[in-house]
N, C-alpha and C positions, 0 to 999 in steps of 0.2 A: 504494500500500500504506500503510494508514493504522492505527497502533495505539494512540493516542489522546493519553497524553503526547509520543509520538516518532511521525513521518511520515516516510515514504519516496518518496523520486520515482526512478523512473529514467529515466535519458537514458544508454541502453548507446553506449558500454562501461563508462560510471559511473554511480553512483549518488549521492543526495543525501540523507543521515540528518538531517533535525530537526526538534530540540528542541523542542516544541510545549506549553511552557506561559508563555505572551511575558506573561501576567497577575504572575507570579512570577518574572520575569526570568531563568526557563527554570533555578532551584533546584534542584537535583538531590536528588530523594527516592529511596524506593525502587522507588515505582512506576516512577519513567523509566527508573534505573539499567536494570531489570530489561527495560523495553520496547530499552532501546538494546542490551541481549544478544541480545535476540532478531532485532533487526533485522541485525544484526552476523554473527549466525551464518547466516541466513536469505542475505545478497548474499557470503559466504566460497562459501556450497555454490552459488552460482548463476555458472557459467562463463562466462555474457555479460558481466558485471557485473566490471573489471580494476583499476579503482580509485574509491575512496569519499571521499566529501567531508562532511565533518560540522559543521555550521551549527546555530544557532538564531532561531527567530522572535523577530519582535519587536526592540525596542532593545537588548539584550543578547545576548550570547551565551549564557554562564554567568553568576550571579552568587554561585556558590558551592552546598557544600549547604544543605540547606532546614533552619533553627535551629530553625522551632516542630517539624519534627517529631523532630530529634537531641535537644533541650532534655532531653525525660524520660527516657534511654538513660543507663544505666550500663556500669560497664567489664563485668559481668556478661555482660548485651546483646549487646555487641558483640563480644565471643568467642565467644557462642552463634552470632550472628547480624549479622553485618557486612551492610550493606545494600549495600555499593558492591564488596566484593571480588571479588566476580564481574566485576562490570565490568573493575577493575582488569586479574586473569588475564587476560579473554578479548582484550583489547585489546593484552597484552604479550603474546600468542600469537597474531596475527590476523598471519594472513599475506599480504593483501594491500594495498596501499600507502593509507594514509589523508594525506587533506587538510581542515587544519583550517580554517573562515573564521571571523574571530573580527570582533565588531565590538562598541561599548556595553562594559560590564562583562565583564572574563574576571576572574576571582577564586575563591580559593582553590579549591572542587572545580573550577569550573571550569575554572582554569589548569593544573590535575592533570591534566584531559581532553586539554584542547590540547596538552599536553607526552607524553601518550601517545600525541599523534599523529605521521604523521612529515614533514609539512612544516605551516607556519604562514603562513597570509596574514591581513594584518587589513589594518581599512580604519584613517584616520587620528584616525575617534574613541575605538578601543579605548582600556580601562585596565585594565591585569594587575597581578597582586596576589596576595600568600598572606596576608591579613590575619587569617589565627584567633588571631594572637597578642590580641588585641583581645579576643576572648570568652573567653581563659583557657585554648585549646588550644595544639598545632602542626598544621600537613598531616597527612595521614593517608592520604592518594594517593597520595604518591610525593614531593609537592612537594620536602618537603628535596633528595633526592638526584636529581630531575634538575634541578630549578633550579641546583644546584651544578653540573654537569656542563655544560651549558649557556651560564653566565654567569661561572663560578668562584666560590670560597669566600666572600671577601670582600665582593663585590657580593650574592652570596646571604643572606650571615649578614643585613646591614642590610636586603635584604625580608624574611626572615624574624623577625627579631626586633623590626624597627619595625611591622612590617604595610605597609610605604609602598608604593600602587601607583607603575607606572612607564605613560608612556604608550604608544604602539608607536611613534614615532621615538624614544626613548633602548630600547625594548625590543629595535628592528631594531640601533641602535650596538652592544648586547649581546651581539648574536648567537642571539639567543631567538625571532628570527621569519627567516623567509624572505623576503616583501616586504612593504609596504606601502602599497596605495592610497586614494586621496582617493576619497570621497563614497561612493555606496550601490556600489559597483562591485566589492565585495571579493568577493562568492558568483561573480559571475560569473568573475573574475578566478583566484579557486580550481578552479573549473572549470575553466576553460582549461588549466591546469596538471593538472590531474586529466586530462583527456582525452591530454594530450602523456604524461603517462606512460601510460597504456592503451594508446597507439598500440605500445609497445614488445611481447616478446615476457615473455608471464605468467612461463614458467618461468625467466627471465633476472630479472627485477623479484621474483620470491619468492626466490631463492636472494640476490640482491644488497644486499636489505633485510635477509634472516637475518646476513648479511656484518657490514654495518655497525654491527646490534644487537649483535652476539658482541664487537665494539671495544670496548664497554664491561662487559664480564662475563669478561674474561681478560686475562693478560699478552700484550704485542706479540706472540708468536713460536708462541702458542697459535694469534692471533687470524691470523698469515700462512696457518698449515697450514690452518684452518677456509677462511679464502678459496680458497686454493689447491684445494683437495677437490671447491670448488663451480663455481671455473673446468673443473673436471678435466670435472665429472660434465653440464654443459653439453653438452661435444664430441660426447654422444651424442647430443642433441635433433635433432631435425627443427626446429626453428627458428633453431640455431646452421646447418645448412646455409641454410633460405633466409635468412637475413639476410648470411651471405659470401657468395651466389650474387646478391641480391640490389643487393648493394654492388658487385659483378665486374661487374654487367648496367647499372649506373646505373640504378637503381629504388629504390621504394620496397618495402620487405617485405612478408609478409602472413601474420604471424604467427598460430600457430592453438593454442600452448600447449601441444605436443607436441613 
């Protein structure tokens, strides 16, 4: 499935979204924005398809948004017409598991991307960064507030305000990535972890990622009840029996998202 700045492969039970403009170091305009909504919503509705990996060609992954085409944009503009917010929503409503493979440049929109995702592998050339202080903006993704969530205050304030990238071993010390491998190995390596979670049961991985996200959008005691409701509401799947039946039998499950 090919939609010109954004490419799709699948390998069910996953799928692999990208970034296909390796000429511009995969710049995030409106065109792609708008092709990565579509592909995003296109493998949500597709039930073979348990979890997504999101990569770019080329040496980069991201290397931010595209400046010649924000350059001529007023604040006017962009209240009429945000070119990325769609992306934004649809990716903090996406409900099933994304993996990011980051390699070359991750910067600013691009590290907005990776951080809406919800695990991170790079290889050991990546360099993240929210550098717009540099052209006279901030983030406008997100960056401020999950890089602070992430890395904490103070470590955030100095990438934000200096623009300084960091590389992926002081990013993995951080706590901003999940792992890190050497050489061209990082897609596949995302993969693999993308496949280890599809192996699970869908409505277990939806309701346990809803979990984790709500940790950061309420107080502790909100955030137990919200788990607990989701523990509750499991007991009735057909997948919570074969996987105790499962586990009883010494097997492996065969979960079907029911």
């Amino acid at each position: 499935m090919g939609h010109g700045a954004v490419a799709v492969d699948r390998e069910e039970p996953i799928a692999v979204i990208r970034m296909n403009r390796p000429e511009a170091r995969n710049a995030l305009d409106a065109r792609m924005a708008g092709e990565l909504v579509e592909a995003l919503d296109e493998l949500e509705r597709d039930d073979a398809i348990r979890c997504v990996v999101v990569t770019g060609d080329g040496k980069a992954f991201s290397a931010g948004a595209d400046i010649r085409e924000m350059s001529g944009l007023g604040s006017v503009d962009l209240v009429r017409s945000d070119p990325f917010s769609g992306l934004w929503n649809r990716l903090g409503s996406y409900t099933k598991p994304i993996v990011a493979a980051l390699h070359g440049h991750v910067l600013g929109g691009g590290l907005e991307l990776a951080m809406n995702c919800d695990l991170l592998v790079a290889s050991d050339d990546a360099r993240l960064g929210l550098p717009e202080i540099n052209i006279g903006i901030i983030p406008g993704g997100g960056g401020t507030q999950r890089l602070t969530k992430a890395v904490g205050k103070h470590r955030a304030m100095e990438m934000v305000l200096t623009g300084r990238t960091i590389d992926a071993g002081e990013a993995l010390a951080l706590g901003l990535l999940n792992r890190v491998v050497k050489g061209d190995s990082c897609l596949e390596e995302a993969k693999a972890l993308a496949r280890e979670i599809a192996s699970k049961s869908p409505l277990a991985l939806r309701l346990a990622k809803e979990s984790v996200n709500r940790s950061f959008e309420v107080p502790l005691h909100e955030g137990i009840d919200f788990e607990r409701k989701n523990f509750f509401l499991l007991f009735s799947s057909r997948d919570k029996d074969e996987g105790m039946r499962a586990f009883l039998e010494k097997r492996k499950p065969t979960f079907t998202g029911r």
